[in-house]
C-alpha positions in Angstrom: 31.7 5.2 20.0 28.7 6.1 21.8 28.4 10.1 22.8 26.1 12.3 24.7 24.9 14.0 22.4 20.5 14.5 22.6 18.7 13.0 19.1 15.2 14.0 18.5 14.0 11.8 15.7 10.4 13.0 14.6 7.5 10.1 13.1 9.9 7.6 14.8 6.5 5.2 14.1 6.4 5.6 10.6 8.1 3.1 8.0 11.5 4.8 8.2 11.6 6.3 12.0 12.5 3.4 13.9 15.3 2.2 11.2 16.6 5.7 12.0 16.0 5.2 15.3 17.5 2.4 15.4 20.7 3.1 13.5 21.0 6.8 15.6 21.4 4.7 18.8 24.5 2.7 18.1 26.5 5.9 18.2 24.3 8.2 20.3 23.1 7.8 24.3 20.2 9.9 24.5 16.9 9.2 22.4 14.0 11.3 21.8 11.5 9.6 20.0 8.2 11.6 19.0 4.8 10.3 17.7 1.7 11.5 17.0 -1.1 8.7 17.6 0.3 5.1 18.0 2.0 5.5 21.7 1.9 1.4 21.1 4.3 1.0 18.7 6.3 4.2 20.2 6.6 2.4 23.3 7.8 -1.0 22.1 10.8 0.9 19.9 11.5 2.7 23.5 12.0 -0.6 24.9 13.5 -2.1 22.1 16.1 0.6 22.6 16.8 0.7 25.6 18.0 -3.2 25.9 20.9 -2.0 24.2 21.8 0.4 27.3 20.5 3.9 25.6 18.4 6.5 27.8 15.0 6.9 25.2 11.9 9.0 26.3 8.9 9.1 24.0 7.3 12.3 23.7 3.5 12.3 21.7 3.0 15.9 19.9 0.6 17.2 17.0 3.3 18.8 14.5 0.9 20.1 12.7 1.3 23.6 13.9 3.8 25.8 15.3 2.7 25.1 19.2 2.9 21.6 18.6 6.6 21.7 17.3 7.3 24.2 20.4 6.3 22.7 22.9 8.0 19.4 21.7 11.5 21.1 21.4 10.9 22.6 24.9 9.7 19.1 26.4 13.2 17.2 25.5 15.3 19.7 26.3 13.1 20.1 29.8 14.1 16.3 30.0 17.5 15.9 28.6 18.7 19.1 28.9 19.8 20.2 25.7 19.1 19.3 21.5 21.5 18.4 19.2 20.4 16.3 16.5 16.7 17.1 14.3 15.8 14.5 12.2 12.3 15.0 10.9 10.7 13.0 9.0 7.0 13.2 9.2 5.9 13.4 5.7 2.3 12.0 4.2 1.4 11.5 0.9 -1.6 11.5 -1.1 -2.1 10.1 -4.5 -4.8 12.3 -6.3 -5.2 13.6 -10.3 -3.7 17.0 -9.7 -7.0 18.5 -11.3 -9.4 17.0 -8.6 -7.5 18.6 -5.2 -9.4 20.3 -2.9 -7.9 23.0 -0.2 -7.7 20.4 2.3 -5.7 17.9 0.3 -3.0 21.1 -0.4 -3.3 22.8 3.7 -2.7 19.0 4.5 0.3 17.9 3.1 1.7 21.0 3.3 1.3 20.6 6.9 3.3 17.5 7.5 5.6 17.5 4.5 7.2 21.4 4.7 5.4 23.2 7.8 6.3 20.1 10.8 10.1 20.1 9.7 10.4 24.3 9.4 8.4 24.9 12.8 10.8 22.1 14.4 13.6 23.9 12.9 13.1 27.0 14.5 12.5 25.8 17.6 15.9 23.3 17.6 18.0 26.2 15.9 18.1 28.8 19.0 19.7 26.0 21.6 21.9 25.0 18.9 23.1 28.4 17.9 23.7 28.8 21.8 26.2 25.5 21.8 27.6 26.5 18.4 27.0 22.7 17.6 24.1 20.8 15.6 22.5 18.3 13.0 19.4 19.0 11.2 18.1 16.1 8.8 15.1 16.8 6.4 13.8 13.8 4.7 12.6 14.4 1.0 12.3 12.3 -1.8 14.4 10.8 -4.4 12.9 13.4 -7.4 13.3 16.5 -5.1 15.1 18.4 -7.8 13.4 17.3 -10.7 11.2 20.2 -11.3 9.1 18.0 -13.9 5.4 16.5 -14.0 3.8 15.1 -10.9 0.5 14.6 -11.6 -0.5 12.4 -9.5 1.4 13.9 -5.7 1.8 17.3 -6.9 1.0 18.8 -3.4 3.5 16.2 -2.5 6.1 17.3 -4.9 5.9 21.0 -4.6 6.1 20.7 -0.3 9.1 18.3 -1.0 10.4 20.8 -3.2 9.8 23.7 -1.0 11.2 21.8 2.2 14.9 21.2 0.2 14.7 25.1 -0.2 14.1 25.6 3.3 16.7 23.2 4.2 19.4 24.7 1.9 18.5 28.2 3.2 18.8 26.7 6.9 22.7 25.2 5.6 23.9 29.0 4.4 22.6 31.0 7.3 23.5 28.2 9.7 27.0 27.7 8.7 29.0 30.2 10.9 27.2 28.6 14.1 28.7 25.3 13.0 25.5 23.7 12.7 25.0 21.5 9.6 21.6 20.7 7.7 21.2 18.2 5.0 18.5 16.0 3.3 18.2 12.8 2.4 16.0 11.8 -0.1 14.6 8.2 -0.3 12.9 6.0 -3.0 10.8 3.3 -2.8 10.9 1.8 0.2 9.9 -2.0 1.6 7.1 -0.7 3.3 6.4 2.5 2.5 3.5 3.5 0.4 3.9 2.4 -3.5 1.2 3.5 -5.9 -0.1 -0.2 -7.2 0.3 1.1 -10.6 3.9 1.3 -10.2 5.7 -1.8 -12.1 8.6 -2.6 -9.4 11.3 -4.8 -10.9 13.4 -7.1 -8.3 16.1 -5.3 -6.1 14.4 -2.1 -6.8 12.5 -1.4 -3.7 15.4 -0.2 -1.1 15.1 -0.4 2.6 14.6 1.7 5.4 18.0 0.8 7.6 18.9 2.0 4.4 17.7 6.0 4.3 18.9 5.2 8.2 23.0 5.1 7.3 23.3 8.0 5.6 21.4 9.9 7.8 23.8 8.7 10.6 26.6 9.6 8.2 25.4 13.3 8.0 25.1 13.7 11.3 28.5 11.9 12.5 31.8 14.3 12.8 33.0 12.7 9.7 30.0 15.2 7.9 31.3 18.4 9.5 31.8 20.4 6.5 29.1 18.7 4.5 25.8 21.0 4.3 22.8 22.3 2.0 23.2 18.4 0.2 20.6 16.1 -0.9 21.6 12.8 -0.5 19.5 10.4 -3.0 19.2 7.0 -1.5 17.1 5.1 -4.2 19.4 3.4 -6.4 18.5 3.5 -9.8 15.0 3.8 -9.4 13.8 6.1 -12.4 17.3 7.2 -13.2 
């Protein structure tokens, strides 16, 4: 059953935002989709999307700082109305020796892997508050709680790390407002970025429509009283 209900879905042109996309419109009506540079590939999802009888408006924004996240909140609720599911998922990664990082490789990935999804947060959270009803969805990665070695994406790891805090801290102070925030936490992914040194055995690699149910789990009524989890979709990748 389809509802009325607004979904913003942030890097809805990376390798997992139109599976998400996607997945979100078979129950939902109304789709935000944001990008940053490819209003291409944005474009052709929109359309893709709409056949099936949805309302989508793309919506280009750098997330990259705290105006950029505003002024995207304020743009789809300007256009829909309201906001009441966050799925952000912008999140690069760079694969450096941890010993030959500069500042910008750190200010960077910090940027789009912790600072995008907490400056979209606080901009979603005071409508949702308002409505007493909301989704927020944090994508992280499948090792987000292994506080191990990562020497080769450690600025990666750490803003990972940082951004399941965030999101955990969001859940608790969230709760009494009936607003639920999760993460979900792929592995490999067909598609995504795999460092070549990796040995990938078959069936290992998972998929993007994948990471794309259980976000649409989380933010379905059935999830109402699930909040602060991690959901690992990776199967046994380095169990």
């Amino acid at each position: 059953m389809t509802t009325e209900r607004v979904v913003l879905v942030t890097g809805s042109t990376g390798h997992l935002g139109p599976a998400v996309a996607r997945c979100l419109a078979a129950d939902f009506k109304l789709i935000a989709l944001h990008y940053f540079k490819n209003k291409e590939k944005a474009e052709a999802l929109k359309q893709e999307i709409e056949k099936s009888g949805r309302q989508v408006k793309i919506f280009a924004a750098d997330l990259n700082s705290e105006e950029g996240a505003a002024d995207l909140v304020n743009r789809v609720r300007a256009h829909f109305g309201r906001l009441d599911i966050l799925v952000n998922i912008p999140g690069a990664i760079r694969t450096r020796p941890w010993d030959q990082l500069d500042r910008n490789d750190w200010e960077d990935i910090f940027r789009s892997n912790l600072e995008s999804s907490y400056f979209c947060m606080k901009h979603a959270l005071p409508g949702m508050r308002e409505q007493k009803w909301g989704r927020i969805i944090n994508i992280g990665f499948h090792l987000v709680e292994h506080l191990g070695s990562f020497p080769g994406v450690t600025p990666y790891a750490v803003a990972k790390t940082g951004l399941l805090i965030l999101t955990r801290t969001a859940a608790v102070a969230e709760a009494e407002n009936n607003i639920t925030v999760n993460m979900v936490s792929p592995g490999l992914i067909e598609g995504g970025e795999i460092p070549p040194s990796l040995k990938i055995k078959e069936g290992q690699l998972g998929r993007a429509e994948d990471v794309a149910e259980a976000v649409a789990f989380l933010v379905s009524d059935r999830a109402g009283k699930i909040t602060g989890t991690n959901l690992i979709v990776a199967g046994t990748w380095k169990m």
